[in-house]
C-alpha positions in Angstrom: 29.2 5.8 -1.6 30.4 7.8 1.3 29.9 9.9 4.8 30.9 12.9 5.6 31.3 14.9 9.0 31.6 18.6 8.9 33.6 20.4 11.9 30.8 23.5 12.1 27.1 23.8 11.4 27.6 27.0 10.2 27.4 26.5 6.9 24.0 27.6 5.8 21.5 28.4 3.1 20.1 31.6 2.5 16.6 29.7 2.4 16.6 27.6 5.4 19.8 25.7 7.5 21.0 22.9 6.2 20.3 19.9 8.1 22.0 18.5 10.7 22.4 14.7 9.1 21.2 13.6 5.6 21.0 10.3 4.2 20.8 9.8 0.5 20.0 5.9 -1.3 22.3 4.8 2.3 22.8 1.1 1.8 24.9 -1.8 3.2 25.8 -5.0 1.8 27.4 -8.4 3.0 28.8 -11.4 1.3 27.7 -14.6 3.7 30.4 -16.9 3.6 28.9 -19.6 1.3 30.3 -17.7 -1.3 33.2 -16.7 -0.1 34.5 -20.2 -0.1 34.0 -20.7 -3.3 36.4 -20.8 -6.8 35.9 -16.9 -8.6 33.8 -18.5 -11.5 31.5 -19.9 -8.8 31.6 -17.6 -6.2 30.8 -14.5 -9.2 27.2 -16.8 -10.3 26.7 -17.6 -6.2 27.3 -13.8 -5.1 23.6 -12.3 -6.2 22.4 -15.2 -4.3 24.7 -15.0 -1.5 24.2 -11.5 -0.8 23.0 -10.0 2.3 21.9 -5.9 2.2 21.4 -5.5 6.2 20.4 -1.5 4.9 19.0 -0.3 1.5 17.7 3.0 0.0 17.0 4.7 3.1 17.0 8.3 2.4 16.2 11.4 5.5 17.1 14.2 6.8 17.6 15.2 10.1 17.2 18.9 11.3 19.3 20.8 13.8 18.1 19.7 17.8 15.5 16.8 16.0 14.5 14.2 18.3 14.7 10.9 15.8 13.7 7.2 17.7 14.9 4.7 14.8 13.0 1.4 15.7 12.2 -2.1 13.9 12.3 -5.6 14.6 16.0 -7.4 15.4 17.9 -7.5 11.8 15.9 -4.7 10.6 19.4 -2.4 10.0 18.9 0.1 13.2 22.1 -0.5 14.4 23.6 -0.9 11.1 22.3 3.0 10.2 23.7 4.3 13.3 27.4 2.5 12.9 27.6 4.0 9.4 26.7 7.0 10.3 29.3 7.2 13.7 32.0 5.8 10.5 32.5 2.3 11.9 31.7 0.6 9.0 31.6 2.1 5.4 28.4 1.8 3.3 28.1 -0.1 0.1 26.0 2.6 -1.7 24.5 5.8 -0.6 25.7 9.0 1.3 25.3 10.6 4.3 26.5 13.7 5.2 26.9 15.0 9.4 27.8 18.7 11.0 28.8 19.3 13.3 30.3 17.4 16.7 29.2 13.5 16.8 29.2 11.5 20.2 28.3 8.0 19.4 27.1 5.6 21.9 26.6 2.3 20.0 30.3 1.2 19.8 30.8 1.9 23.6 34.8 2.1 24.4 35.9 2.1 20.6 39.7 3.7 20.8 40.2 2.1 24.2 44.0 1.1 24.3 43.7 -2.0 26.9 47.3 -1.2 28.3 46.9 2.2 29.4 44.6 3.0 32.5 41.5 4.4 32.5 42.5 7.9 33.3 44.8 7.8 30.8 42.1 6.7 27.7 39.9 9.1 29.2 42.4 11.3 27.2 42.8 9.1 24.0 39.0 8.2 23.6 37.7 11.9 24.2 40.3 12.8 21.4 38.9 10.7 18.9 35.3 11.9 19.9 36.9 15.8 18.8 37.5 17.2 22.3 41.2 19.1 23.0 43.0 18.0 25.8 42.1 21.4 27.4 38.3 20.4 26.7 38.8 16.9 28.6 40.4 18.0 31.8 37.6 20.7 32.3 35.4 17.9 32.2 37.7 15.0 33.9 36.4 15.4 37.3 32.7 14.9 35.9 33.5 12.0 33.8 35.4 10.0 36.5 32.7 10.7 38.8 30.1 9.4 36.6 31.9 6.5 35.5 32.0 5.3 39.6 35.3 2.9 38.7 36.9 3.9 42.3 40.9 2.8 42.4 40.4 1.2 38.9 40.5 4.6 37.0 44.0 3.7 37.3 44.2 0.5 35.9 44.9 -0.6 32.8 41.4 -1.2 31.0 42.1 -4.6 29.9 41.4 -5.7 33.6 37.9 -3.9 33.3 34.8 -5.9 33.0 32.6 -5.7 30.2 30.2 -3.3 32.3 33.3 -1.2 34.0 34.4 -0.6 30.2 30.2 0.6 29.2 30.8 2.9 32.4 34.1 4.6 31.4 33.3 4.9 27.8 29.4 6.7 28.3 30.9 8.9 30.7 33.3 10.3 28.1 31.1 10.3 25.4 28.0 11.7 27.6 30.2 15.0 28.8 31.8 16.4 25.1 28.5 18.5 24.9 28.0 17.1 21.5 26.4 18.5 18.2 24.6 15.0 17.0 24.6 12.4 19.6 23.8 9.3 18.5 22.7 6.5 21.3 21.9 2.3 20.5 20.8 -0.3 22.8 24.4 0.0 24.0 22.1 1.8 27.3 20.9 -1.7 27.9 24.4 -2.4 29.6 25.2 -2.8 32.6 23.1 -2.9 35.8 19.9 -1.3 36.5 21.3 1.5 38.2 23.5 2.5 35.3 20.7 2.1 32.8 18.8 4.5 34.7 22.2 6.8 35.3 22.5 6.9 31.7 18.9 7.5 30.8 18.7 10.5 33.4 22.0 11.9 31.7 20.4 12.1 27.9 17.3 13.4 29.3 20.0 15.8 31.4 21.8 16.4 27.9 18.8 16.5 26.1 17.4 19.6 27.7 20.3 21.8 28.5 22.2 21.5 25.1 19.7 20.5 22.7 21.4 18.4 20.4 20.2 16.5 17.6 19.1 12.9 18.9 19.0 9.6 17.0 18.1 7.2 19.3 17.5 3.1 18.8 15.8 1.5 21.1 13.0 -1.4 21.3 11.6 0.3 23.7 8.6 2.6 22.7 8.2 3.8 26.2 11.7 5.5 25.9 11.4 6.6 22.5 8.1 8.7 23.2 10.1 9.6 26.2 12.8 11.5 24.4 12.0 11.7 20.9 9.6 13.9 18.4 9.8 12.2 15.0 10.3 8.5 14.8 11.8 6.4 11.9 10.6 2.7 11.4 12.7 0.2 9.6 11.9 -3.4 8.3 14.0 -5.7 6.5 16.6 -3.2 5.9 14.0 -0.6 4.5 12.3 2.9 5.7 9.0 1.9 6.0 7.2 4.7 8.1 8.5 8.8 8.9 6.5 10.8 11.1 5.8 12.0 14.3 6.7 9.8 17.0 3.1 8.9 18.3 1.8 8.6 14.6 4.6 6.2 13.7 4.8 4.2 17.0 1.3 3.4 16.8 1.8 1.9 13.4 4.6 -0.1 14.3 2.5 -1.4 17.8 -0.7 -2.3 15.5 1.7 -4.0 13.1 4.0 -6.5 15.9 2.1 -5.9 19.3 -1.5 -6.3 18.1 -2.0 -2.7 19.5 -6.1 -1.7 18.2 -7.7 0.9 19.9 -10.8 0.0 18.2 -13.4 -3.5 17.5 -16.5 -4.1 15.8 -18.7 -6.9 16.3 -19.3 -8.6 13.2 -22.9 -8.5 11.9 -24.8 -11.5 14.1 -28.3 -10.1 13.3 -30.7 -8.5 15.5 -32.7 -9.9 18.0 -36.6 -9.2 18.8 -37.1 -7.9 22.4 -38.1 -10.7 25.0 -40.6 -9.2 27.7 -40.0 -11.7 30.2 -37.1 -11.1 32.2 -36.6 -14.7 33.0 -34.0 -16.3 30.2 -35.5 -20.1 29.6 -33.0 -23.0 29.4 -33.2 -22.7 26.0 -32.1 -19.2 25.7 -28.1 -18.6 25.0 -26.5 -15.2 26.8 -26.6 -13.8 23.4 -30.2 -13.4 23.4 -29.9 -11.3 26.2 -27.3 -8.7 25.0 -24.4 -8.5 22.9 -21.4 -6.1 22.6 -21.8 -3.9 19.0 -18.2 -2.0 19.5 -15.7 -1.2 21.8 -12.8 1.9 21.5 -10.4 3.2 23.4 -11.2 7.1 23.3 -8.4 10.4 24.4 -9.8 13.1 26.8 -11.2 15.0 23.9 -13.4 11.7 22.9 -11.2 10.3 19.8 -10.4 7.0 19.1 -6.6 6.3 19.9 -4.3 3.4 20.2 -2.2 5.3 22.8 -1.9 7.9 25.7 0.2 10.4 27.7 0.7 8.9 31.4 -1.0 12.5 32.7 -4.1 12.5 30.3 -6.9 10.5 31.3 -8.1 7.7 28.8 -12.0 6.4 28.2 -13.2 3.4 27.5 -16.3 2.8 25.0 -18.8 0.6 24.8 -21.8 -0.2 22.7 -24.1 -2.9 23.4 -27.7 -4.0 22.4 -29.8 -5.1 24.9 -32.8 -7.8 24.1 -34.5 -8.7 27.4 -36.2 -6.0 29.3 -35.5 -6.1 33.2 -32.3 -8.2 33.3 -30.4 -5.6 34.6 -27.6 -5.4 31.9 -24.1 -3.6 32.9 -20.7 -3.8 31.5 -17.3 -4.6 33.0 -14.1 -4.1 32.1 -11.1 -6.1 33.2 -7.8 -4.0 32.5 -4.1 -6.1 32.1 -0.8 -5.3 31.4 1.9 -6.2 29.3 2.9 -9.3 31.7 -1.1 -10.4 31.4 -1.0 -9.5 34.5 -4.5 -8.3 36.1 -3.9 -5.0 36.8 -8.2 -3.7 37.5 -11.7 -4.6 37.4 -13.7 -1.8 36.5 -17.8 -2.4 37.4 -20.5 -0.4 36.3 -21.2 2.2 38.5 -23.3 5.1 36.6 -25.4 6.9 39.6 -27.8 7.7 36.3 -28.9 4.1 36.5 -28.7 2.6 39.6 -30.5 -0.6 38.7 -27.8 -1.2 35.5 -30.0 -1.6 32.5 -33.5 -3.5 32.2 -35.2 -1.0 29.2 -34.0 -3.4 25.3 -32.5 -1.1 22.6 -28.5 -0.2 22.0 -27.3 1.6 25.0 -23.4 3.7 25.0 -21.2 3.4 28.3 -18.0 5.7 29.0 -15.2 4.6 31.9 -12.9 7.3 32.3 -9.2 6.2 33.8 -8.0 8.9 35.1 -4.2 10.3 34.0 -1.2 9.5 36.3 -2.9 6.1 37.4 -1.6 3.3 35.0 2.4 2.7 34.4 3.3 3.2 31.2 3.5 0.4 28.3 0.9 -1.6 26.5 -2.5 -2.3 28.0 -5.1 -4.2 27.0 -8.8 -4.7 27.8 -11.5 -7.2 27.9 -15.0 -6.4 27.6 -18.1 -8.1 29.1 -21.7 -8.0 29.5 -23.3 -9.1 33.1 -26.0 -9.4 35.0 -24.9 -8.9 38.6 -27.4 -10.6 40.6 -28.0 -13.5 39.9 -24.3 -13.7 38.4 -24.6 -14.2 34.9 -22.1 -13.4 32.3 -23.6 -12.8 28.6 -20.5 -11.8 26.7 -17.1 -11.6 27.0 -14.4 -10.4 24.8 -11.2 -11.2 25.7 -8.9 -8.6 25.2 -10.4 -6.7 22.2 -8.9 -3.7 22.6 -5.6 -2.1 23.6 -3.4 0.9 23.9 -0.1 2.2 25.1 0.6 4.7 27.6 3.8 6.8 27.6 5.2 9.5 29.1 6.9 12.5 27.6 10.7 13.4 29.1 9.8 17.4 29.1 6.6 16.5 31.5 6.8 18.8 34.5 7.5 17.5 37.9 4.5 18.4 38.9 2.5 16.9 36.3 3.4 13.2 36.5 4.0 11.2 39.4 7.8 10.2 38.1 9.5 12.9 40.4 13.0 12.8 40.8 13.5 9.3 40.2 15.2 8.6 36.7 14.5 4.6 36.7 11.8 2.6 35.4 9.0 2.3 37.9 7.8 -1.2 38.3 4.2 -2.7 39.1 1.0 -2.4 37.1 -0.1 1.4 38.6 2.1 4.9 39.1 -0.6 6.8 41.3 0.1 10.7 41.4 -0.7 10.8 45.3 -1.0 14.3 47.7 1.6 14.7 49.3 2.1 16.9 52.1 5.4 17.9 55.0 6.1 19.5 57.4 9.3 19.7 59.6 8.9 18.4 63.2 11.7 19.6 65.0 
């Protein structure tokens, strides 16, 4: 069991490049306590019991400038794969080999000597990250700068807040222009301006240096953000490799509920009714019923999930029984929160008067791109007639799919802009804008 960290990716086969991180059989192991109390005789027949493997037998590899997102449920061993592999804890079994320079930003301010002042383990901490003291004051101006501590730069770091010491130590790591950077939920520090500071600075890092990327996060929206391939870990086991949207969409299905697609089950058909008048006797089913429902891309396939600049559609197929009851779908959109974010009516100019002939009829809704925020949406389905009111069928939520939006989308192709934060509300409209200088 071991890791190792090579200086220089130079090293190469005549094939193909070695890879910038591989993991082979990496595991980690814990003793709980219970047994650690005990006598030797018992603690040796308690230890199979008492042991806790927070990783096992997880085996990649990771090419030069990859994209990774690890994600997984809390205890799943994210964070435990990333400290091994930054060498803050040793694994139990396995190896994992590294080239190349590392930048680690799980174990924010590791190295930090609390007497000394900031300035001063601005020095120290970009040492042990592998920069020269030459390297660090090129880059000392940017890092105090980013880290916004003011007159406490000076300061012995033991007077820093929690937050002031997440500042000083991303802004060193964040300028050594590493080889692998590694990133945790360590981003989830601080206020929201620094989240969003340190967000715009790995996209900033991202694409001028192109260095490998493992990222943890639980949030998908960030990992589609930055990341190609995605890794998926469960109870301290690989469970899923693959492209990011193949691979988040398992993991949403799996714990969110995320399904792009329902089918009704089989109720039987009914026999057209002539009369358009529905007797006291009559249920709503006898008048129509939802058969399926999908959440289709802009090339017509079923999805679970979207880019926040492609347009999404919304499928429905329904059977309709009584002839003349002017039959139209409606779909009621909500986010995340539950929150109702849209009511979508019927409005196809191709039939003006809804529905009235029986048989199974197909409706499309198309959502246009740069309209909904991104995250998890879901829709419910129903079946009306609008006047008189009646509602024959409603499906609560039955389908539901994520929107995300890619961090090399062009300015002009999403409504983000400039700004580097998380946008709140339900919508992000793409408006036109115009200027012009008045004076």
């Amino acid at each position: 069991m071991s890791i190792a960290a090579e200086s220089s990716a130079s090293e190469t086969t005549a094939a193909a490049p070695a890879p910038a991180v591989r993991v082979q059989g990496l595991g980690k192991r814990y003793l709980l306590e219970g047994a650690r109390g005990a006598g030797a005789l018992l603690q040796a027949r308690l230890k199979e019991n008492q042991t806790f493997w927070a990783l096992r037998g997880v085996s990649f590899e990771v090419a030069a400038g990859e994209r990774v997102g690890i994600i997984g449920r809390n205890g799943a061993g994210k964070s435990t794969l990333l400290k091994i592999l930054s060498r803050v804890i040793s694994p139990s079994e396995g190896r994992a080999e590294i080239r190349g320079r590392i930048a680690s930003l799980l174990e924010v301010g590791t190295g930090f000597n609390p007497r000394l002042s900031g300035r001063a383990n601005i020095f120290l901490n970009a040492a042990l990250l592998g920069l020269s003291r030459k390297e660090t004051e090129a880059r000392l101006a940017d890092i105090i700068g980013f880290a916004e501590l003011g007159r406490f730069i000076e300061e012995p770091v033991k007077s820093y807040s929690t937050g002031m010491r997440a500042r000083l130590g991303f802004a060193i790591a964040a300028h050594i222009d590493p080889d692998v950077l590694m990133l945790d939920e360590v981003l989830s520090v601080g206020d929201a301006a620094f989240q969003a500071k340190c967000l715009q600075r790995v996209g900033e890092m991202v694409g001028a240096t192109n260095p490998t990327l493992l990222f943890v996060s639980h949030s998908i929206a960030a990992v589609r953000r930055f990341c190609d391939r995605c890794i998926w870990l469960d109870k301290a086991e690989l469970v899923m490799d693959g492209d990011v949207v193949s691979v988040t969409e398992a993991y949403e299905e799996k714990l969110l509920k995320v399904k792009g697609a329902y089918r009704a089950p089989d109720r039987g058909r009914v026999a057209p009714v002539p009369s358009p008048v529905i007797t006291e006797s009559e249920s709503d089913e006898d008048v129509a019923r939802v058969v399926s429902a999908a959440v289709l891309n802009a090339t017509g396939e079923q999805t679970n999930s979207v880019r926040i600049d492609e347009p999404v559609q919304i499928e429905v197929i329904f059977d309709v029984f009584v002839r003349g009851r002017r039959v139209e779908p409606a779909l009621h959109f909500f986010n995340e929160r539950g929150d109702v974010v849209f009511v979508a009516a019927f409005t196809d100019p191709a039939a003006p008067r809804a529905i009235n002939e029986p048989g199974r009829h197909r409706a499309v809704a198309r959502v246009p791109g740069n309209l909904l925020n991104d995250g998890v949406h879901r829709v419910t389905v129903v079946l009306v007639t609008a006047d008189p009111l009646a509602r024959h069928e409603t499906l609560d939520k039955i389908i539901s799919f994520s929107v995300f939006e890619r961090e090399d989308a062009r300015l002009d192709q999403v409504a983000r802009g400039r700004y580097a934060r998380r946008f709140p509300g339900a919508v992000r409209p793409k408006l036109a804008w115009t200027h012009s200088r008045v004076n």
